[in-house]
N, C-alpha and C positions, 0 to 999 in steps of 0.2 A: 544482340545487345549493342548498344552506340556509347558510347564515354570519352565524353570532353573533356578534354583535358584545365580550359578554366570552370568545370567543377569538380572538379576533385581538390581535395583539401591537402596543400602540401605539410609536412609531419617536419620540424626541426628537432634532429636525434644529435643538435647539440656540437663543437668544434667544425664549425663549417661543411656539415651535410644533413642535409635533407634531403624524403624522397614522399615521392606521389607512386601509390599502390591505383595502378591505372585501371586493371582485369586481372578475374583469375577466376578457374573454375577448380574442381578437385586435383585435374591432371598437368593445369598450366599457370604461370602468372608471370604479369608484364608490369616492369616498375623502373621508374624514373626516379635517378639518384643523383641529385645534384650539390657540386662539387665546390667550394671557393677554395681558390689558389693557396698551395702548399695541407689542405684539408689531406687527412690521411685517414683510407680504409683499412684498420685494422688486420692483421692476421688473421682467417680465420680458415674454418672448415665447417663443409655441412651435407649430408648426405643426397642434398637433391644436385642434377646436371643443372646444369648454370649456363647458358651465352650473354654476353653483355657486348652493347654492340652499341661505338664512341657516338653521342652524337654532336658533341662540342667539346673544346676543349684539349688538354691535349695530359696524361696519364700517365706513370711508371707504373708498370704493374708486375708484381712477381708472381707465378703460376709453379708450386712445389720450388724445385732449386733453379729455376731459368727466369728474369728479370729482363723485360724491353718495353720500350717509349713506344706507347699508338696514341693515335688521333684519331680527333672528327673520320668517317668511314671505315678505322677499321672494328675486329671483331676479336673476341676471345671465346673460346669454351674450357668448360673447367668440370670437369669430370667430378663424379662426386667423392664427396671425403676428401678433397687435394686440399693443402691450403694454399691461402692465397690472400692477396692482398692489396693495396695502392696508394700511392703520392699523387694528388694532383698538381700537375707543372703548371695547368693554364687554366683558368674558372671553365667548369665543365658540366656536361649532360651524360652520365650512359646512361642507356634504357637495359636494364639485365629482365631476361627469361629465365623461368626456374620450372625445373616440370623434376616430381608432383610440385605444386603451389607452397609456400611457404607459410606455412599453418602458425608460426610465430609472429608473422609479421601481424597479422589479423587477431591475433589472441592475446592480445596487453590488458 
């Protein structure tokens, strides 16, 4: 399967984020969450592993009790059930993978 990126339909979830749900089969999914400056992700937690990996922009991200600045190249993983969360410093792109797929994102 091929998926371009100008068709996919980007989803505004409102205070400066949006994302593009790019692929995902049952056991994986690949999504583009995009950032305007000072936009904040939430607290949260959720039982699937998670890597989110920067591709613009630049992040505070807290991960349980530990909080550090990454940019453009680097990477997080986020274990499941942890919470977790973020500030964006600089207008930004992560692409996060979640395995299983994120059954919520797809079921509105």
């Amino acid at each position: 399967m091929f998926v371009y990126n100008n068709d996919v339909k980007l989803e505004d979830l409102g205070e400066g984020v949006s994302r593009k749900i790019m692929a995902y089969s049952d056991n994986v999914m690949s999504v583009e969450v995009y950032f305007e400056e000072g936009a904040v992700g939430a607290m949260h937690n959720h039982p699937h592993e998670q890597i989110t990996y920067v591709l613009s922009g630049e992040f505070e991200f807290t991960i349980g009790d530990e909080t550090k600045v990454v940019k453009a190249g680097d990477a997080l993983y986020k274990v499941p059930n942890i919470m977790h969360g973020c500030v964006c410093l600089k207008k930004g792109v992560l692409l996060d993978t979640f395995a299983p797929m994120r059954e919520d994102f797809v079921k509105q």
